[in-house]
N, C-alpha and C positions, 0 to 999 in steps of 0.2 A: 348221310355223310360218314365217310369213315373215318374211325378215329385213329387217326393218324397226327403226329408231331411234325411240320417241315421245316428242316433246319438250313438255311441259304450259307454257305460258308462264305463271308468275305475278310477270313482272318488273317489271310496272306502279309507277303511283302511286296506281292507286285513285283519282283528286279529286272524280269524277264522283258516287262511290257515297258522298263523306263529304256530301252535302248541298252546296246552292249557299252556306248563310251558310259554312258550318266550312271552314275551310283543313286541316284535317287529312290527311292524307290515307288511306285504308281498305287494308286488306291483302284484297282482293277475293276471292281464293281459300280464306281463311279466314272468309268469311261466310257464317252457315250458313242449307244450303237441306234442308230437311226431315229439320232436326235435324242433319246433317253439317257440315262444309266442303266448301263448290263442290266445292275440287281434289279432296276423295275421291271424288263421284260421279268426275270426271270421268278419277279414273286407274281406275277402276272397270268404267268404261265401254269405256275403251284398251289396256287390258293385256293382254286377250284375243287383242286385235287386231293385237301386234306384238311384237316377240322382248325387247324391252327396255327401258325406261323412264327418262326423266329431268325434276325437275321443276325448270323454270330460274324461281329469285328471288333477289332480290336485298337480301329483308328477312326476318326471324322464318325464317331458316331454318332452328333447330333445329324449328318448329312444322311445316315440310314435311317435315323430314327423318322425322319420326316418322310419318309415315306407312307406309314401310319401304323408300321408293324416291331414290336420289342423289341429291344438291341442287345443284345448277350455276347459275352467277354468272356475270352477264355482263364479258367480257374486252375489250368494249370501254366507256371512259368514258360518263357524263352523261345516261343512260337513254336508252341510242339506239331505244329501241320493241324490238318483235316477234323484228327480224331480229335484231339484238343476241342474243337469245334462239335461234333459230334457227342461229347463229353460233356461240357456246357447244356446243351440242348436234349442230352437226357436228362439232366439233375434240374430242369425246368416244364421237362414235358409231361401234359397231363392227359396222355393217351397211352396205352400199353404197346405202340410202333410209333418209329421215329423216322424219319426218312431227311438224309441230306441229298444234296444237291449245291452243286457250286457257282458262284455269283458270275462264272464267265460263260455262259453254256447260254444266250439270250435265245437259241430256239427249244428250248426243254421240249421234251416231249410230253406230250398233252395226257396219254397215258400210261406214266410214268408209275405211280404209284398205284393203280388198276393193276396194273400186272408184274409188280413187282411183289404186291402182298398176294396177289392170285398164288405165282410161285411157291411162296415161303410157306402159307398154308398147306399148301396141296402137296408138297415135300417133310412138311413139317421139319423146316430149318429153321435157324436162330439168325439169321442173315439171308438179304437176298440181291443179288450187284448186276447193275447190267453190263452189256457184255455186246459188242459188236466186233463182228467177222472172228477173230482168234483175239481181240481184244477187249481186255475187262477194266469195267470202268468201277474204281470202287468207289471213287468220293458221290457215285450215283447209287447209295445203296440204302436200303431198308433192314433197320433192323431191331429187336424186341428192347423195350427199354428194361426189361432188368437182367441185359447183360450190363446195366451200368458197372455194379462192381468188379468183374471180371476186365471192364475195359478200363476200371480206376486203377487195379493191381498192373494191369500191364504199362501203364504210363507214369505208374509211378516209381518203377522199377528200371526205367529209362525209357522203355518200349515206345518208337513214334511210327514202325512203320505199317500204313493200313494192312497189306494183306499178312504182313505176318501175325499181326491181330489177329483176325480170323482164320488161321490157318487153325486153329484148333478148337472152332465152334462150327456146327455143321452149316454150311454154307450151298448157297443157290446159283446157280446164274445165267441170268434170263435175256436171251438174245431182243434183240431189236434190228435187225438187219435191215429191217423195212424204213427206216430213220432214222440214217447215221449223225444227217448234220445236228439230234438233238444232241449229239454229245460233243459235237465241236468245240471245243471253248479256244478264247483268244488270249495267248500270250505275246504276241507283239502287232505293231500296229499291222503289217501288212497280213495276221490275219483278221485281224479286224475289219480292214478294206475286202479283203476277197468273201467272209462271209455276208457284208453287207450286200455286193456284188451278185453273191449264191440268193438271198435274199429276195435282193430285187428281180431276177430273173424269173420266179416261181410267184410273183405276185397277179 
């Protein structure tokens, strides 16, 4: 097993997935995709794939914690996004690679973290993001847990956006062309409907 951290981000606000009238806002990884919640396919899909699991939110976390995997909260204020999450989950992770992954993505790819550290080794990068057709996905990314402090200086200095994060640590990024829909994630119902749709057609 390698030792790998996987961190499920479900820190969000959801606004996207409550409809444009509702201000509400949706707890997105408890929206269910073929009868589940997101987050279960997608620690489902993770757990296989890495020595230890964390799922980082910051709302109904009795409702993640029942799933059977630790609930971690972001330690920095005011919903700083992803890295906030990513941030969390390195100041708890006890592997030397951290790998997030986001609560709305219910087909992950299976090897996800197989070759995302393949990369980062074989490059010797400090980060490694997947990346399909000319798009980069970063909240899909691996990377060394002791850039935690490099990533504490930057968010605490207001810094919330991933890639200008890592614009100045040497970075990977590993195609997947062969399986797009793992990176599909769902912000509103109708794609929630049309992935389930994709789903069922390849079963």
């Amino acid at each position: 097993m390698t030792a790998i951290t996987g961190v499920i981000l479900a820190g969000g606000q959801g606004r996207r997935m409550a409809g444009e009238v509702s201000q509400q806002a949706v707890e997105k990884g408890l929206v269910r995709f073929l009868g589940q919640p997101m987050v279960a396919h997608v620690a489902h899909r993770l757990a296989p794939q890495v020595s230890q699991v964390f799922i980082n939110a910051n709302h109904h976390v009795s409702s993640y914690a029942a799933l059977g995997y630790p609930v971690i909260t972001d330690n920095i204020p005011g919903y700083a996004g992803p890295l906030a999450g990513l941030h969390a989950g390195m100041q708890v992770a006890q592997n030397p690679y951290v790998l997030t992954v986001p609560c709305d993505s219910p087909l992950l790819a299976l090897d996800l973290a197989e070759k995302l550290l393949s990369a980062l080794l074989a490059n010797a990068a400090d980060i490694a993001i997947a990346k399909t057709g000319t798009q980069v996905h970063p909240v899909f990314c691996l990377c060394k847990k002791n850039l935690l402090p490099h990533l504490e200086s930057y968010l605490q200095t207001g810094g919330r956006k991933f890639d200008a994060w890592y614009t100045s640590l040497k970075c990977v990024e590993v195609t997947f062309d062969d399986n797009l829909n793992a990176f599909a994630n769902i912000n509103t119902q109708a794609d929630l409907i049309a992935l389930e749709s994709l789903h069922d057609q390849h079963q």
